[in-house]
C-alpha positions as CSV (number, residue, x, y, z in Angstrom):
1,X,-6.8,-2.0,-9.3
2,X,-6.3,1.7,-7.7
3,X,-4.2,2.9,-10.6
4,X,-7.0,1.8,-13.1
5,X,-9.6,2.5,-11.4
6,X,-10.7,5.6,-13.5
7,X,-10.2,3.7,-16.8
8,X,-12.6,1.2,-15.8
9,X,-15.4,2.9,-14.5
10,X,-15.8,5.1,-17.6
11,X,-15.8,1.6,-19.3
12,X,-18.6,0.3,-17.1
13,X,-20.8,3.3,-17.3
14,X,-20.6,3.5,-21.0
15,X,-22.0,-0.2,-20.7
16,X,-19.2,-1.8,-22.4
17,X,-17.0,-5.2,-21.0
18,X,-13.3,-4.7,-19.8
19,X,-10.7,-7.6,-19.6
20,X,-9.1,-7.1,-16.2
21,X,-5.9,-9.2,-15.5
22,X,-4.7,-8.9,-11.8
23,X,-1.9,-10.3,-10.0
24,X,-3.3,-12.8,-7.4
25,X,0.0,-14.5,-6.0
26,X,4.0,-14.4,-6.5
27,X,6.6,-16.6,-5.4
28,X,9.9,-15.5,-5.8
29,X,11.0,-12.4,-7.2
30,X,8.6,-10.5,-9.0
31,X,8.0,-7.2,-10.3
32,X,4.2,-6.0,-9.3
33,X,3.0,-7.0,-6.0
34,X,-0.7,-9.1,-5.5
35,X,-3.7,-6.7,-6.1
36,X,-1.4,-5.0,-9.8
37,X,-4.1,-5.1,-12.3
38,X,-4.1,-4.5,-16.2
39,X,-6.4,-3.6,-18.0
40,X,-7.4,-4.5,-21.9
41,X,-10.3,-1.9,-22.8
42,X,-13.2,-2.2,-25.4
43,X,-11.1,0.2,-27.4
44,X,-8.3,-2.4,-28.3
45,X,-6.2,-0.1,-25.6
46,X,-4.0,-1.6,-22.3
47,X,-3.8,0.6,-19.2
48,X,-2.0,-0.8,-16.2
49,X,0.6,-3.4,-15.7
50,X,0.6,-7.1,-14.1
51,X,4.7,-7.2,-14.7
52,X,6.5,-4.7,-15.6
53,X,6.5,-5.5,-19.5
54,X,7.8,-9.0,-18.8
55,X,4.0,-10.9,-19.5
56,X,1.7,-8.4,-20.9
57,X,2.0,-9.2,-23.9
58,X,0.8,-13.0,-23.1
59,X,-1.9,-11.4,-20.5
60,X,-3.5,-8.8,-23.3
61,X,-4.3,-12.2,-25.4
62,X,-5.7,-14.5,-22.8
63,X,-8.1,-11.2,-21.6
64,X,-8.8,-10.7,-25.8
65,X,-9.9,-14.4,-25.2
66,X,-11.9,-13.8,-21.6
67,X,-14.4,-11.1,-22.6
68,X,-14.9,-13.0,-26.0
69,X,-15.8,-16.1,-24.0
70,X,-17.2,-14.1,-21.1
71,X,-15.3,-16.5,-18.6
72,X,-12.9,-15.6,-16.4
73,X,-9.2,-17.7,-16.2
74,X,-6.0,-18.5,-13.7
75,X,-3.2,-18.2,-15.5
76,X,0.5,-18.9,-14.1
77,X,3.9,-17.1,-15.6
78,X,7.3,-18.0,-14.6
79,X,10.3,-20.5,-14.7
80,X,7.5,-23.3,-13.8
81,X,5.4,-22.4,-17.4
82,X,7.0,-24.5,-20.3
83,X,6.3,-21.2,-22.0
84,X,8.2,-19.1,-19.8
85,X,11.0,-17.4,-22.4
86,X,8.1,-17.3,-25.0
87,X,5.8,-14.4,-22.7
88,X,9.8,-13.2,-21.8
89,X,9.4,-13.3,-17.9
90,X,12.8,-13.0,-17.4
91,X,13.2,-11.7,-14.2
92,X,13.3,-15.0,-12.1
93,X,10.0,-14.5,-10.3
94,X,6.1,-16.4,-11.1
95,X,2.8,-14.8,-10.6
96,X,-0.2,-15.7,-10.7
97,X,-2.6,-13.8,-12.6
98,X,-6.6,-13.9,-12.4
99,X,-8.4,-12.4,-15.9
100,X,-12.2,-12.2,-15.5
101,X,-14.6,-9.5,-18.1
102,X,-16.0,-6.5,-15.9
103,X,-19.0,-5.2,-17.1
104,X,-22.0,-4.4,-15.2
105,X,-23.5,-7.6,-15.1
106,X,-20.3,-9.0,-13.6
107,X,-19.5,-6.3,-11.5
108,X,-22.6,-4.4,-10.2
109,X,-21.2,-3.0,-7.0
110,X,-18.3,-1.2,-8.9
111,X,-19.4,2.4,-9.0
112,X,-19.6,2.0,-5.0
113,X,-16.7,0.1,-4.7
114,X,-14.8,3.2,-7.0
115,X,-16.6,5.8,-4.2
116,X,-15.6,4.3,-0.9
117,X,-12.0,3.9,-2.4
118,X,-11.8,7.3,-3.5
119,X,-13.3,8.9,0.1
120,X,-10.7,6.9,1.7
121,X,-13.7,4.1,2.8
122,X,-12.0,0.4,4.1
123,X,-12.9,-1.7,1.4
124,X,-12.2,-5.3,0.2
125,X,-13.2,-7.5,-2.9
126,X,-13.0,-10.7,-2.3
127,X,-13.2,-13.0,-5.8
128,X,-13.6,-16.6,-6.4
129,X,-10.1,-17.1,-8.6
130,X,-9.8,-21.2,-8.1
131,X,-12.5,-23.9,-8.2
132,X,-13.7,-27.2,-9.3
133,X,-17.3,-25.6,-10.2
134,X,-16.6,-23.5,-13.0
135,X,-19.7,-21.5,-12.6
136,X,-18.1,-19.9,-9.5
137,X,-14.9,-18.3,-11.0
138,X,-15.6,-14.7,-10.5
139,X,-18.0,-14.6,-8.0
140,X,-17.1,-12.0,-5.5
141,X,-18.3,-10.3,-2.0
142,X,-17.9,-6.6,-1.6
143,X,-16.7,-6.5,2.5
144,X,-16.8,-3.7,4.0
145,X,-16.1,-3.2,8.1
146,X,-20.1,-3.3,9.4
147,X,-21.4,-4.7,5.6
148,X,-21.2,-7.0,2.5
149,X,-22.6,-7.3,-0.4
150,X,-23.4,-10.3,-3.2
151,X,-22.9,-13.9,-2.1
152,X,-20.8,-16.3,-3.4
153,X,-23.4,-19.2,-4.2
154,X,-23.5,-20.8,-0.4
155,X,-23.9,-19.3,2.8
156,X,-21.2,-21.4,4.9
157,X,-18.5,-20.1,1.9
158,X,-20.2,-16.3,2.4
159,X,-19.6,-16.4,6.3
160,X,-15.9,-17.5,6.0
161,X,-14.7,-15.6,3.5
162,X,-16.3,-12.9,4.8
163,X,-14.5,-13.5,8.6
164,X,-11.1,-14.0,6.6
165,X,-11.6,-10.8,4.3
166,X,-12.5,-8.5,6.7
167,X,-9.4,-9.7,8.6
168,X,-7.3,-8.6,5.8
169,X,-9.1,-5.5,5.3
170,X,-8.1,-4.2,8.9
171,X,-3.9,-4.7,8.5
172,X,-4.8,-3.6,4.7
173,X,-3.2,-7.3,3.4
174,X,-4.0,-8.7,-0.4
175,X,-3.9,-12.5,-0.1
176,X,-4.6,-15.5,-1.4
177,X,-7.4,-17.6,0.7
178,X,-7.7,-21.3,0.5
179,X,-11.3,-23.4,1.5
180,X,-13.1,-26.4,0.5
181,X,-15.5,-25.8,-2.6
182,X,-18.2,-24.8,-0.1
183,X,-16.0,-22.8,2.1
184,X,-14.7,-25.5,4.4
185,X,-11.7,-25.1,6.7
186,X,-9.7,-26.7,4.6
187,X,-6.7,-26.2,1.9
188,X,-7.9,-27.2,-1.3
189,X,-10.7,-27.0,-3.3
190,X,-11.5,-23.2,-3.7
191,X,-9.0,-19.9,-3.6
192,X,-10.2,-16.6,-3.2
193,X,-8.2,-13.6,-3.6
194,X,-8.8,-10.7,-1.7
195,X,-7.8,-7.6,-2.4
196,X,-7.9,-4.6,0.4
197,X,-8.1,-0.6,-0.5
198,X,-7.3,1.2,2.9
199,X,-7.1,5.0,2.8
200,X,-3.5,5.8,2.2
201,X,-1.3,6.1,5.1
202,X,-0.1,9.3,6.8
203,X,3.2,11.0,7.2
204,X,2.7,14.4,9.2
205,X,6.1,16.3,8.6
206,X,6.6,19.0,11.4
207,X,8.8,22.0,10.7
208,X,7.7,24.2,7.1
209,X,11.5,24.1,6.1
210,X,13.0,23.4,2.6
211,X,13.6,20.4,3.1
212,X,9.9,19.4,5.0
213,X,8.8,20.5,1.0
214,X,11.4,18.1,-0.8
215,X,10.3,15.1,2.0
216,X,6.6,16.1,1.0
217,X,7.4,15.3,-2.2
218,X,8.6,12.3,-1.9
219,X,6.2,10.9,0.4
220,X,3.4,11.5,-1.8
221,X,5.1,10.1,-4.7
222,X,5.3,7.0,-2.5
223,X,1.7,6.8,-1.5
224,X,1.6,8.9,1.9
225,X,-1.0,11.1,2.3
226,X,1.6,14.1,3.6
227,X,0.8,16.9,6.6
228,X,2.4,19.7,7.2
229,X,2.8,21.0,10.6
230,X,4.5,24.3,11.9
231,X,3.7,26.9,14.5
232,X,5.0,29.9,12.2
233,X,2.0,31.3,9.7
234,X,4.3,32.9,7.7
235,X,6.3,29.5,7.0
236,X,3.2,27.1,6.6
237,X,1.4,28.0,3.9
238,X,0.1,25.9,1.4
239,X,1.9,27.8,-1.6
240,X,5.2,26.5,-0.2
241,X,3.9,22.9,0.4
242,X,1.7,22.4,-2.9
243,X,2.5,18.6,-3.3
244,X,1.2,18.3,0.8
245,X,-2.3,16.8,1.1
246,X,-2.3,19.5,3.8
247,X,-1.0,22.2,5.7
248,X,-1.7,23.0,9.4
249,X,-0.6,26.2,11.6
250,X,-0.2,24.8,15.5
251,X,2.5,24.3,17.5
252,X,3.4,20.8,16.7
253,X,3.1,18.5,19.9
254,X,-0.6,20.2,20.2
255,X,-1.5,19.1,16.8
256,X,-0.2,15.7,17.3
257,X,-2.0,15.3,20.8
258,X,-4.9,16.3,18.8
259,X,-4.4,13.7,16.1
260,X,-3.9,11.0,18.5
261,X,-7.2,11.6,20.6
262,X,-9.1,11.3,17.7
263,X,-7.9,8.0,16.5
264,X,-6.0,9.5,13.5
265,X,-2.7,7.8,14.3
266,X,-2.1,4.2,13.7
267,X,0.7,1.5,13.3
268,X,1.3,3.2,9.7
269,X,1.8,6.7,10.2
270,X,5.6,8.3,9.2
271,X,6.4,11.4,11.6
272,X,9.1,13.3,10.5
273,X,10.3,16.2,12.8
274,X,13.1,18.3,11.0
275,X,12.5,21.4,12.9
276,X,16.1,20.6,14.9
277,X,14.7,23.8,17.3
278,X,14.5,22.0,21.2
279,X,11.4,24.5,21.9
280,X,9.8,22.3,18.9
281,X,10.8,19.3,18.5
282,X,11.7,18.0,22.1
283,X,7.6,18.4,22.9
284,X,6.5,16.7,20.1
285,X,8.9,14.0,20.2
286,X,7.5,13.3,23.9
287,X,4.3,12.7,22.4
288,X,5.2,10.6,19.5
289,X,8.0,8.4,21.5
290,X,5.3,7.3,24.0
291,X,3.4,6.2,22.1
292,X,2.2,2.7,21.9
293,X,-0.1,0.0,21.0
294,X,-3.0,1.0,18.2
295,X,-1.4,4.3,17.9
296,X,2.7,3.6,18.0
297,X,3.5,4.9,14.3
298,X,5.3,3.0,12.0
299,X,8.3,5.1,12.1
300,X,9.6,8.3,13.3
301,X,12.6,10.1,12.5
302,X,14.1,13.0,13.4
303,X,16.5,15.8,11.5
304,X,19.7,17.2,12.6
305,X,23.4,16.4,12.9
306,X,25.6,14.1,15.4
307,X,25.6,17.0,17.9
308,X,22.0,18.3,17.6
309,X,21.2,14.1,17.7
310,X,23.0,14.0,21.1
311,X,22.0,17.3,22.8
312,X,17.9,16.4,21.2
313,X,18.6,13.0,23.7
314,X,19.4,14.5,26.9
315,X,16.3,16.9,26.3
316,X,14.4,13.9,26.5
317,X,15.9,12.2,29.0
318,X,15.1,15.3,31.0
319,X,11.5,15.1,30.6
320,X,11.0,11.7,31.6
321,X,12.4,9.6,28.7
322,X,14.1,6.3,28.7
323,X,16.6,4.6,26.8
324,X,13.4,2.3,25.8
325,X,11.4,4.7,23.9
326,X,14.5,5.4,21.8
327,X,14.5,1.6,20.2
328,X,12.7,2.3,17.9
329,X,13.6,6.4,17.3
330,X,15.7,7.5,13.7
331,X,17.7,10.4,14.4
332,X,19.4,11.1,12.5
333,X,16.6,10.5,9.9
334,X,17.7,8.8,6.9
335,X,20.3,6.6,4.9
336,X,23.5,7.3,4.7
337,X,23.6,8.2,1.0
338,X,25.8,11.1,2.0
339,X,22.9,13.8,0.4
340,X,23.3,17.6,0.7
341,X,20.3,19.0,-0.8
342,X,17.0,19.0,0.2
343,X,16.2,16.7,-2.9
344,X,18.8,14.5,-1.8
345,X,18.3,14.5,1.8
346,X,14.4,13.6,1.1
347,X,15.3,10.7,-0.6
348,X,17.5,9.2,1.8
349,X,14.5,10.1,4.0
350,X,12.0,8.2,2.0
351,X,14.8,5.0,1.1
352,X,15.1,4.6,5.1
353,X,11.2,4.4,5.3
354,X,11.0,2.0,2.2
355,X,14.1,-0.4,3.9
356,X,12.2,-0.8,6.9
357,X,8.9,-1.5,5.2
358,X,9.5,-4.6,3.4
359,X,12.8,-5.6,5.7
360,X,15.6,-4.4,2.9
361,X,19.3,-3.8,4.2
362,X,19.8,-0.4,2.1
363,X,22.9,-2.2,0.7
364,X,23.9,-1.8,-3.0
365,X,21.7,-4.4,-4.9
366,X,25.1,-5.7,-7.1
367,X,26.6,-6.3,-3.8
368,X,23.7,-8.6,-2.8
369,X,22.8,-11.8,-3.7
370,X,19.2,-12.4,-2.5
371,X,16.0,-11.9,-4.9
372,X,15.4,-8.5,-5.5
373,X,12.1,-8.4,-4.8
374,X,12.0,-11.0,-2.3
375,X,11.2,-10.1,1.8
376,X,12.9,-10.9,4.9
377,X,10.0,-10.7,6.4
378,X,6.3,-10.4,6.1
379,X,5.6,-6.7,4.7
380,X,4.0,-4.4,7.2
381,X,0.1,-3.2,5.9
382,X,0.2,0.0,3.1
């Protein structure tokens, strides 16, 4: 719903209804991940995409059909539909897609819901998608850490959902939840889908180099909200790092101690260190590889050749590092796409951080024979 967020809004403050098709569930391989949404606006227009291209067309129907009716619908897509080749989902995967009319009798609490996802504010929506009551197909709690808001008819199914929900909020998960049609402990009956909006996750690069700009770049075209760090004034400026959500002057293991203390580092967070200089990035790597728990980040690489790898190691080792906080240590940082630009080199960068994500082997896909879009393990929260 991020990406059309805007879109919809404008829709709901003009006071007009909005047929909004989300993904809710995939099994297989599939092409837009749970929480995708399209949207079909008063105007006749589409913004968004559930698929890809594969079902929109089908989708832009059914939600013609939802606001008409003013009730929302579960459809399925895929192999398993009798009408698969006819909506031209070709792509081996099924998804399940929840349409329901916005408007602001359906959705009061959207204007909120926009802010707090805009100021970076943990949110989750959690709607009724599945049940044997009708009437309850679109009702939805707004679950927030310390709050929620609207009630989905019973107080036992509130109190559940809202446990579950704010479960998923923390890791930043969207999932599929299955009760009773009172919110039982149970798996059938009713499915709620709940949809998380973390604030985005961080990658601080340290070292105001060329190639720190072409990494920045990537990142945020990935979804990291990028920083970055160098001691040099001259070098980190935010005319050479305009695509960086921002740009701080301080030596680099300072910042980062800095960072940590205040609870700004988490099991997400990308550090990048391409300063290759020992007087920068041996300090700052001390910090960052002893870290652990809450605030171990996701990844961290370093830049720097086979030699510059090797001599950056027995620095470490010489102030008190073990071969154990190098498991889980990238240095060199990247794939081996065999890059020489900056432009290259970042993308190798940001392929590396992608692989380990979602659990891919960086091998060419027409050398592979598993689903394309299919994990080997659970994704880690984004």
């Amino acid at each position: 719903m991020r990406d059309v967020l805007d879109d919809l809004v404008s829709a709901w403050r003009g006071g007009e209804t909005t047929g909004m098709a989300t993904v809710v569930n995939t099994i297989r391989s599939a092409p837009r991940l749970p929480g995708a949404s399209m949207l079909v606006l008063p105007d006749g227009t589409a913004a968004g995409s559930v698929s890809g291209g594969c079902v929109e067309g089908a989708v832009y129907e059914l939600s013609e059909t939802v606001v008409a009716e003013g009730t929302p619908a579960l459809q399925r897509y895929g192999f398993s539909d009798d009408e698969a080749f006819e909506v031209g989902l070709t792509c081996g995967g099924i998804i399940d897609v929840f349409i329901e009319p916005v408007s602001q009798l359906t959705f009061p609490q959207l204007p909120e819901v926009a802010d707090d996802i805009e100021h970076g504010r943990p949110v989750a929506l959690a709607t009724v998608v599945e049940h044997p009551d009708e009437s309850w197909l679109g009702r939805r709690l707004v679950v927030r850490p310390d709050s929620v808001d609207g009630t989905l008819g019973l107080e036992r199914a509130d109190h559940a959902v809202t446990d579950d929900a704010r479960g998923l909020l923390a890791s930043g998960t969207n999932q599929i939840l299955t009760y009773g049609p009172e919110g039982q402990r149970m798996d059938s009956g009713m499915k709620v889908f709940v949809s998380s909006f973390q604030p985005k996750p961080r990658m601080i690069v340290f070292g105001a180099i060329d190639f720190a700009s072409a990494v920045a770049r990537q990142a945020a075209m990935i979804g990291y909200h990028v920083t970055v760090c160098d001691a040099r004034p001259v070098f980190a400026t935010k005319a050479r790092f305009k695509e960086a959500d921002e740009v701080v002057v301080s030596w680099p293991h300072r910042y980062l101690t800095r960072e940590v203390e205040a609870g700004r580092i988490d099991n997400r967070t990308v550090i990048c260190v391409l300063t290759h200089d020992p007087k920068f990035d041996v300090p700052v790597l001390d910090v960052a590889l002893r870290l652990d728990g809450d605030n171990r980040p996701f990844y961290i690489g370093a830049m720097g050749s086979r030699r510059t790898h090797e001599d950056r190691l027995d620095r470490l080792r010489e102030v008190g590092l073990s071969d154990e906080h190098f498991e889980h240590f990238h240095s060199p940082i990247g794939l081996d796409l065999r890059g020489r630009t900056p432009e290259e080199t970042a993308v190798a960068v940001a392929a590396e951080i992608i692989a380990l994500r979602w659990g891919g082997s960086g091998s060419q896909l027409s050398r592979t024979a598993h689903d394309i879009h299919s994990d080997s393990r659970e994704p880690l929260p984004s």
